[in-house]
Backbone as JSON Lines, residues from 0, in Angstrom:
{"i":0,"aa":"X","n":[8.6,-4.06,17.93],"ca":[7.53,-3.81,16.99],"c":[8.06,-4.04,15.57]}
{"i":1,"aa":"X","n":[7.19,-4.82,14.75],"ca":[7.49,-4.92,13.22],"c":[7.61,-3.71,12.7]}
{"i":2,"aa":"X","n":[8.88,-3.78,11.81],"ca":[8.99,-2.54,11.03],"c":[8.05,-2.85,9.42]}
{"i":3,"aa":"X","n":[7.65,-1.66,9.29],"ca":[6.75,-1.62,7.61],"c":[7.62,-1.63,6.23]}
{"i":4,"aa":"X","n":[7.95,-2.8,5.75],"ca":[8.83,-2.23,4.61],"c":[8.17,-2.15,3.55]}
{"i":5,"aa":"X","n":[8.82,-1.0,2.85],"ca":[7.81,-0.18,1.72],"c":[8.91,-1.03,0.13]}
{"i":6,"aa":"X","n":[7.85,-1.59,-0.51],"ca":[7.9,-1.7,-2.07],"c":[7.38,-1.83,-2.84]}
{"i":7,"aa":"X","n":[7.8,-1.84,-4.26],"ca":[6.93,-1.5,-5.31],"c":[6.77,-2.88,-6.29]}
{"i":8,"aa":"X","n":[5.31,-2.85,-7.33],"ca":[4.99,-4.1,-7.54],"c":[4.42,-3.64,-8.82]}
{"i":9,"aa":"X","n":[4.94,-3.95,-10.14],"ca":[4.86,-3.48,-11.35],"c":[3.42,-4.48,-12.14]}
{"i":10,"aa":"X","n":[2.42,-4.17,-12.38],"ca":[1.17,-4.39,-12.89],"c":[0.61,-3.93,-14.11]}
{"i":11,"aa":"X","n":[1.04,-4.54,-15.33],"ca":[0.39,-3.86,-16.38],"c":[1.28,-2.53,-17.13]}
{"i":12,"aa":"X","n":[2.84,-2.17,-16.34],"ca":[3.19,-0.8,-16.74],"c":[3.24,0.27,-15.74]}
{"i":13,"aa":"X","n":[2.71,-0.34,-14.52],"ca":[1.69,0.54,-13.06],"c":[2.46,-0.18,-12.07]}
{"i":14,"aa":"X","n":[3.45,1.14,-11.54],"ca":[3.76,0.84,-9.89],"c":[2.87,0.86,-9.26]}
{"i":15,"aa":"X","n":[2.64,0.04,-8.07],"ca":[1.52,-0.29,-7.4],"c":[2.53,-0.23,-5.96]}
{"i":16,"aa":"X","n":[2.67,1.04,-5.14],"ca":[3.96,0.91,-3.57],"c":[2.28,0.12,-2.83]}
{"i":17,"aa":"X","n":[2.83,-0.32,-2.0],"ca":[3.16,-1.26,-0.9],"c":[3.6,-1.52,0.44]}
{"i":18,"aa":"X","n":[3.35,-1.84,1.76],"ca":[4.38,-1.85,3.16],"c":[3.8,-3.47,3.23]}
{"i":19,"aa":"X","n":[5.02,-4.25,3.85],"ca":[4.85,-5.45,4.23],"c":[5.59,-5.54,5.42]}
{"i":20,"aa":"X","n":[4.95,-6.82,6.33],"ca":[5.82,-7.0,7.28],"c":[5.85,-8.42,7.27]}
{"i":21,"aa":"X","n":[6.34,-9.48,8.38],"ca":[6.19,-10.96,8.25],"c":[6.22,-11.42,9.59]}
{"i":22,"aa":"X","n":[4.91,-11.5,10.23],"ca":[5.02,-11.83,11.6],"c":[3.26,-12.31,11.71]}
{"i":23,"aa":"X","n":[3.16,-13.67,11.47],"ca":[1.6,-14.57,11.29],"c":[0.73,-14.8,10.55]}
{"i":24,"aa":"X","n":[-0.46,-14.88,10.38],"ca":[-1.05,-14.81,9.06],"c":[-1.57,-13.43,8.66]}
{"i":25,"aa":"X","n":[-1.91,-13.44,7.73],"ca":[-1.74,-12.52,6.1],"c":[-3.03,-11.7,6.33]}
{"i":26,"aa":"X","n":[-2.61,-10.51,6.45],"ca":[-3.74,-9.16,6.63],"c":[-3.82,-7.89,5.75]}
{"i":27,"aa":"X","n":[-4.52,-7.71,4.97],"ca":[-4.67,-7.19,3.79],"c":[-5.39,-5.77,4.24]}
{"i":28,"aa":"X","n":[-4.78,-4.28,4.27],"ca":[-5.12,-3.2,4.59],"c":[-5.14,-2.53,3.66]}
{"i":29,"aa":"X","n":[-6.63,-1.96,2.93],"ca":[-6.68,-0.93,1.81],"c":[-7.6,0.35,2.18]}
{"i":30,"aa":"X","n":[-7.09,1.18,2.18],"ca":[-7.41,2.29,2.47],"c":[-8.62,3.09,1.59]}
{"i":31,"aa":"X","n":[-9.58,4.02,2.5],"ca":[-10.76,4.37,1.8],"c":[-10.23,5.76,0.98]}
{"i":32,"aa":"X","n":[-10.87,6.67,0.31],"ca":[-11.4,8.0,0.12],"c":[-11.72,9.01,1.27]}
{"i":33,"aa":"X","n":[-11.02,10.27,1.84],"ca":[-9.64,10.27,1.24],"c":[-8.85,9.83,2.11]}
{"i":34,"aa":"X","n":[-8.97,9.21,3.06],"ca":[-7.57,8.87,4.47],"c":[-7.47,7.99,4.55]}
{"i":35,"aa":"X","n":[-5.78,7.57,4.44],"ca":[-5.19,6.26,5.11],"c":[-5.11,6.24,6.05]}
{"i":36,"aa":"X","n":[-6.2,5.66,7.16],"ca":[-6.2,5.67,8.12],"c":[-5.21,3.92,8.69]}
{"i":37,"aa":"X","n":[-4.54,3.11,7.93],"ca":[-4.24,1.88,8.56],"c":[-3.19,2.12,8.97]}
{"i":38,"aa":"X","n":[-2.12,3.28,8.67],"ca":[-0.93,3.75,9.29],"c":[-1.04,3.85,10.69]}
{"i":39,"aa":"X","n":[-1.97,4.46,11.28],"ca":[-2.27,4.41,12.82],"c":[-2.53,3.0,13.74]}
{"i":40,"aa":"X","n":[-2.83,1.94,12.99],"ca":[-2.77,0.42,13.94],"c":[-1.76,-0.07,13.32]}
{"i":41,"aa":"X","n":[-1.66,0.25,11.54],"ca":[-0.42,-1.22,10.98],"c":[0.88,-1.67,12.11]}
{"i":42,"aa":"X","n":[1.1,-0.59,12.4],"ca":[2.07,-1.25,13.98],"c":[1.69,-2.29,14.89]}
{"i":43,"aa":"X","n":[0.75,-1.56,15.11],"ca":[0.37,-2.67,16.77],"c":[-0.24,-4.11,16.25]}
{"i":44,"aa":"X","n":[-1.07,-4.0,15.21],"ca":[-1.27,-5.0,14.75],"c":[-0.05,-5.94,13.7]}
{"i":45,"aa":"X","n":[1.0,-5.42,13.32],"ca":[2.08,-6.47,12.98],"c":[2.68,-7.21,13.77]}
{"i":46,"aa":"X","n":[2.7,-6.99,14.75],"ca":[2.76,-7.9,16.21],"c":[2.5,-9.51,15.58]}
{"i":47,"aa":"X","n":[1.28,-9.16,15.33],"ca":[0.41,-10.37,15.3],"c":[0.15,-11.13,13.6]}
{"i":48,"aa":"X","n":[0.0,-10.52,12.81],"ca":[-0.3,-10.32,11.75],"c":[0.94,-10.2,10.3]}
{"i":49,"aa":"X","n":[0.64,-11.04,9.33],"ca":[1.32,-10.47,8.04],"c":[0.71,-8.9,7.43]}
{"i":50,"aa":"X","n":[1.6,-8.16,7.44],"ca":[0.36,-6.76,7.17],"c":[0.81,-6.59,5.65]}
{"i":51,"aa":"X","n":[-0.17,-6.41,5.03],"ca":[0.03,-5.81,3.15],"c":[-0.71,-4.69,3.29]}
{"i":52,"aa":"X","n":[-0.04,-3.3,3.24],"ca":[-0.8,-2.43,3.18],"c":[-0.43,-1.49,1.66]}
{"i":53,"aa":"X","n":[-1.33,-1.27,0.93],"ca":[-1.52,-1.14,-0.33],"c":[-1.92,0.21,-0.65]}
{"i":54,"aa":"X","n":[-1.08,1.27,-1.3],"ca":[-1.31,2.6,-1.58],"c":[-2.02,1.93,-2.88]}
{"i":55,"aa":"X","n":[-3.45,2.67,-3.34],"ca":[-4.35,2.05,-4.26],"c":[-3.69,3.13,-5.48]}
{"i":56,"aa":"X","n":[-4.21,2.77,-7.01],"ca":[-3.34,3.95,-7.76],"c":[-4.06,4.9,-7.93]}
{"i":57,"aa":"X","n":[-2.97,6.0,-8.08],"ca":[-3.29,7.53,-8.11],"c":[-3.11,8.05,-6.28]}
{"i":58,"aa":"X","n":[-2.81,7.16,-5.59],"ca":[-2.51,7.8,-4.41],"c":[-1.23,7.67,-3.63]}
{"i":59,"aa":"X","n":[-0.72,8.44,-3.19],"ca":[0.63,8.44,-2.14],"c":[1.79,8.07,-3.62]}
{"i":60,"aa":"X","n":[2.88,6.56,-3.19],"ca":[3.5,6.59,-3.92],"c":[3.39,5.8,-5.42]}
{"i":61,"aa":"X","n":[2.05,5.23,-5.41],"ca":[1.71,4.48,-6.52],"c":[2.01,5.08,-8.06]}
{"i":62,"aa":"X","n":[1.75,4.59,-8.77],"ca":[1.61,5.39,-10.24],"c":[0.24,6.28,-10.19]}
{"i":63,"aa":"X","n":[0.1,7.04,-11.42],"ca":[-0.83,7.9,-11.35],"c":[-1.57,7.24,-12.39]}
{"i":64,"aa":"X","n":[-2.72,7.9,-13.17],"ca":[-3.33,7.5,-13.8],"c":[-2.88,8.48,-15.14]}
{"i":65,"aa":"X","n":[-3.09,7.82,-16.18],"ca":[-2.58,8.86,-17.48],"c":[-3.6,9.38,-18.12]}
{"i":66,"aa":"X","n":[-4.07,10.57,-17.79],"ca":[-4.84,11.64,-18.53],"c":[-4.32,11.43,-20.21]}
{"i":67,"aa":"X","n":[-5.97,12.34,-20.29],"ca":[-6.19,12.32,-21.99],"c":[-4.39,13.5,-22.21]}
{"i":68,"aa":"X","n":[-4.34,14.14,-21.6],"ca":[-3.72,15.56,-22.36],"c":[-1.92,14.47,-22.42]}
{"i":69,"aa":"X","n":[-2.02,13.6,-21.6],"ca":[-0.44,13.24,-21.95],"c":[-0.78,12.25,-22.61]}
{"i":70,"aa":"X","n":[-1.44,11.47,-23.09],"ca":[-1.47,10.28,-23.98],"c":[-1.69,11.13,-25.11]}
{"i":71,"aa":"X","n":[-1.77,12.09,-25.56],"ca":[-1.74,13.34,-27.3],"c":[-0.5,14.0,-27.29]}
């Protein structure tokens, strides 16, 4: 089974984490409000599949978003 490797992808100032694997063509997994639910197939489906699975920001290990009280 493909292993998920986790990294980070700098946008604007904004870590943006990440899991990739490299095994066929290119499958793009973004997760809803509130559960990442693609952790439960991204396995079985890297088999087959390039998997990009994308912590969106403000969630898991991404950057956060910068409130009014720390930008004063």
């Amino acid at each position: 089974m493909a292993e998920l490797e986790q990294q980070k992808y700098e946008v604007n100032h904004i870590d943006i984490s990440y899991c990739t694997t490299d095994q066929g063509p290119a499958l793009l997994m973004l997760h809803g409000h509130p559960h990442m639910m693609w952790h439960k197939v991204a396995p079985a489906l890297a088999q087959h599949f390039t998997i990009v699975t994308a912590d969106l920001r403000g969630y898991e290990s991404s950057d956060k978003a910068v409130t009014a009280m720390e930008n004063n």
